[in-house]
C-alpha positions in Angstrom: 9.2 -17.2 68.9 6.9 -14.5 68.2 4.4 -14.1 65.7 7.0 -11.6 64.2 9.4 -14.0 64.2 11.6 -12.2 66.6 12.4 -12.4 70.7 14.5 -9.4 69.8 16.2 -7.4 67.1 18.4 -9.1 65.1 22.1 -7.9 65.7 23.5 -6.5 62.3 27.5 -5.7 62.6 30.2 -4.7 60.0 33.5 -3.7 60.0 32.7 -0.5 60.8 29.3 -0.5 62.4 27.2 -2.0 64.4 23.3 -2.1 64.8 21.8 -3.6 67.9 18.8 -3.4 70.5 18.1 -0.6 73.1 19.6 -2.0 76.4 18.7 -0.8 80.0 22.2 0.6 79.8 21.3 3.1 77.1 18.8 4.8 79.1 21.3 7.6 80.7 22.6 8.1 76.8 19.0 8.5 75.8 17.5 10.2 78.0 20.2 13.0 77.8 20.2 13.0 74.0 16.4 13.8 73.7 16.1 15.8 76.7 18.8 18.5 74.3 16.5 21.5 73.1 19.3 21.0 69.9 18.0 17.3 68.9 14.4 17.5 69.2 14.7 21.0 67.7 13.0 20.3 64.6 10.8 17.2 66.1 8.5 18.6 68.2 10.3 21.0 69.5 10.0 19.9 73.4 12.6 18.4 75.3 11.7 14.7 76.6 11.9 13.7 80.3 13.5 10.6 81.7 10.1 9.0 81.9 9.4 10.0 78.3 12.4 8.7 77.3 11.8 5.1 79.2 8.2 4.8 77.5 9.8 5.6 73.5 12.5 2.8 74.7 9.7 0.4 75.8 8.1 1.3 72.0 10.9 0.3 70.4 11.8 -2.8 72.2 7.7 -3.9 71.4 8.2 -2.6 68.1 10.1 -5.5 67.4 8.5 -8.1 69.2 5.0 -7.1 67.7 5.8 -6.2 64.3 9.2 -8.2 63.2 10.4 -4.2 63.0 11.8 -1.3 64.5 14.2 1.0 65.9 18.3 0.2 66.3 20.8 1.5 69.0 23.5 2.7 66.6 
């Protein structure tokens, strides 16, 4: 355990949704969701390269580990 209390995110599922960690596998989804000039129109404004998009994953999987918070694949 971590002095978050957490290895990794905790997996939150309903009927009807589910909430779980960034995988490996999610890196093609991610990578061409923030690399659309639509999505990151109001964020910045700048489209995100692959790398970009591997370094925000990394964040979020630390995010977790570090601070007992963080972001969820939805």
């Amino acid at each position: 355990m971590t002095s978050s209390g957490f290895d990794r995110p905790p997996l939150v599922e309903t009927e009807r949704l589910r909430l779980r960690a960034h995988t490996i596998n999610d890196l093609p989804f991610c990578a061409a969701m923030w690399s659309d000039p639509d999505v990151v129109r109001h964020i910045g404004g700048k489209p995100f390269t692959r790398e970009e998009v591997w370094a925000r994953m990394m964040r979020y999987s630390g995010m977790w580990v570090l601070m007992g918070h963080g972001f969820w694949a939805v």
